[in-house]
N, C-alpha and C positions, 0 to 999 in steps of 0.2 A: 504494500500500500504506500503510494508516493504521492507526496504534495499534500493539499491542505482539502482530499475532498470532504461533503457532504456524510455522515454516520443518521442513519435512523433504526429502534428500533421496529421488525417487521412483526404485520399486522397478526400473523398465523403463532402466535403463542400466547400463554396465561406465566402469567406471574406470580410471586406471593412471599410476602416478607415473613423471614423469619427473624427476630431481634437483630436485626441491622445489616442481616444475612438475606440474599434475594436467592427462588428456587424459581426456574424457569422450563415451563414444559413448551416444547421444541412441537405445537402441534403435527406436522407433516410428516414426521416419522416418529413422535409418540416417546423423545427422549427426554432426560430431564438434565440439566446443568445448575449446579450452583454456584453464586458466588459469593467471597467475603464483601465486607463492608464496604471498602473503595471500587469494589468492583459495579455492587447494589448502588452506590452512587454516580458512579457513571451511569449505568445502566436506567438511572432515572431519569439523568441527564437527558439520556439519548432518545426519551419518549416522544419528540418530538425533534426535526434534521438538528442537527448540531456538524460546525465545520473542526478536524481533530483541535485547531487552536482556539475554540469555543470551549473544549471540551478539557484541553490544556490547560488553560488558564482557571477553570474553574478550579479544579485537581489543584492548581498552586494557589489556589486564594482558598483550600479547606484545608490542605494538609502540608506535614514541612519535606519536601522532596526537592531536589535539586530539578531546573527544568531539562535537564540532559536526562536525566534516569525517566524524567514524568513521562516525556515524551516514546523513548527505547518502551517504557513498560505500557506505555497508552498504544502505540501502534503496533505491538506484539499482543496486546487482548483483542485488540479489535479484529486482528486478522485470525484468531480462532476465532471469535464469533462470525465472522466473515464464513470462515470454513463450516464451522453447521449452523450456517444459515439461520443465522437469528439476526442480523444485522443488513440493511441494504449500505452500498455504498454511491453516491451520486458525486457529480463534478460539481 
Protein backbone atom coordinates (compact mmCIF):
# COMPACT_ATOMS: atom_id res chain seq x y z
CA UNK A 1 0.00 0.00 0.00
CA UNK A 2 1.69 3.32 -1.21
CA UNK A 3 0.92 6.97 -0.87
CA UNK A 4 -1.78 8.43 1.03
CA UNK A 5 -4.82 6.48 -0.34
CA UNK A 6 -8.60 6.53 0.97
CA UNK A 7 -9.17 3.31 4.03
CA UNK A 8 -12.86 2.48 4.77
CA UNK A 9 -14.25 0.08 6.63
CA UNK A 10 -16.53 -2.55 4.39
CA UNK A 11 -20.14 -2.69 4.44
CA UNK A 12 -20.24 -6.98 4.63
CA UNK A 13 -19.25 -7.29 8.46
CA UNK A 14 -20.61 -6.96 12.26
CA UNK A 15 -18.61 -5.74 14.93
CA UNK A 16 -18.64 -5.74 18.75
CA UNK A 17 -16.67 -4.27 21.44
CA UNK A 18 -15.40 -6.14 23.85
CA UNK A 19 -13.67 -3.74 26.88
CA UNK A 20 -11.61 -1.72 24.42
CA UNK A 21 -11.04 -4.82 22.46
CA UNK A 22 -13.06 -4.91 18.88
CA UNK A 23 -14.34 -8.75 17.44
CA UNK A 24 -15.08 -8.47 13.90
CA UNK A 25 -17.10 -11.10 11.98
CA UNK A 26 -15.80 -11.19 8.20
CA UNK A 27 -19.54 -11.64 6.81
CA UNK A 28 -18.42 -13.24 3.26
CA UNK A 29 -16.65 -16.06 4.46
CA UNK A 30 -18.04 -16.23 8.03
CA UNK A 31 -14.57 -15.46 9.98
CA UNK A 32 -13.83 -13.77 12.83
CA UNK A 33 -10.70 -11.34 13.72
CA UNK A 34 -9.83 -9.57 16.73
CA UNK A 35 -8.22 -6.62 17.66
CA UNK A 36 -6.53 -4.84 20.67
CA UNK A 37 -7.37 -1.49 21.70
CA UNK A 38 -5.21 0.69 19.11
CA UNK A 39 -6.24 -1.58 16.65
CA UNK A 40 -10.54 -1.04 17.84
CA UNK A 41 -9.52 2.55 17.59
CA UNK A 42 -8.55 2.63 14.28
CA UNK A 43 -10.98 0.52 13.39
CA UNK A 44 -13.42 3.08 14.54
CA UNK A 45 -11.69 5.59 12.87
CA UNK A 46 -12.04 3.82 9.63
CA UNK A 47 -16.09 3.78 9.81
CA UNK A 48 -16.28 6.09 7.65
CA UNK A 49 -13.18 6.88 4.24
CA UNK A 50 -10.27 8.10 6.22
CA UNK A 51 -6.85 9.03 4.04
CA UNK A 52 -3.63 6.75 6.04
CA UNK A 53 -2.45 10.48 7.22
CA UNK A 54 -6.02 11.18 8.79
CA UNK A 55 -5.62 8.07 10.29
CA UNK A 56 -1.82 8.83 11.27
CA UNK A 57 -2.34 11.65 12.91
CA UNK A 58 -5.00 10.63 14.99
CA UNK A 59 -2.92 7.59 16.33
CA UNK A 60 -0.22 10.41 17.23
CA UNK A 61 -2.68 12.80 18.84
CA UNK A 62 -4.06 9.49 21.21
CA UNK A 63 -1.03 7.64 21.89
CA UNK A 64 2.89 8.22 22.42
CA UNK A 65 4.41 6.55 19.29
CA UNK A 66 7.19 7.91 17.23
CA UNK A 67 5.49 8.83 13.79
CA UNK A 68 8.07 6.46 11.98
CA UNK A 69 6.88 3.40 13.94
CA UNK A 70 2.84 4.84 13.69
CA UNK A 71 3.18 4.83 10.26
CA UNK A 72 5.49 1.09 9.45
CA UNK A 73 2.64 -0.36 12.08
CA UNK A 74 -0.57 1.63 10.52
CA UNK A 75 0.25 0.41 6.90
CA UNK A 76 1.21 -3.09 7.89
CA UNK A 77 -2.46 -3.41 9.76
CA UNK A 78 -4.19 -2.19 7.11
CA UNK A 79 -2.75 -4.35 4.60
CA UNK A 80 -3.94 -7.50 6.45
CA UNK A 81 -7.04 -6.19 6.63
CA UNK A 82 -6.75 -5.27 3.07
CA UNK A 83 -5.94 -9.12 2.70
CA UNK A 84 -9.32 -10.54 4.30
CA UNK A 85 -11.09 -8.13 3.03
CA UNK A 86 -12.52 -6.06 5.67
CA UNK A 87 -11.20 -2.89 4.51
CA UNK A 88 -11.67 -1.09 0.99
CA UNK A 89 -8.99 0.91 -0.32
CA UNK A 90 -9.68 4.10 -2.77
CA UNK A 91 -7.33 6.91 -4.33
Amino acid sequence: MTGNPTICAVKDQVTCDLSGEAVILQLQDGMYYGLDPIGAFIWKLIQTPKTIAEIRDAILEEYDVTPEQCEADLRALLEDMKEQRLVTVGR
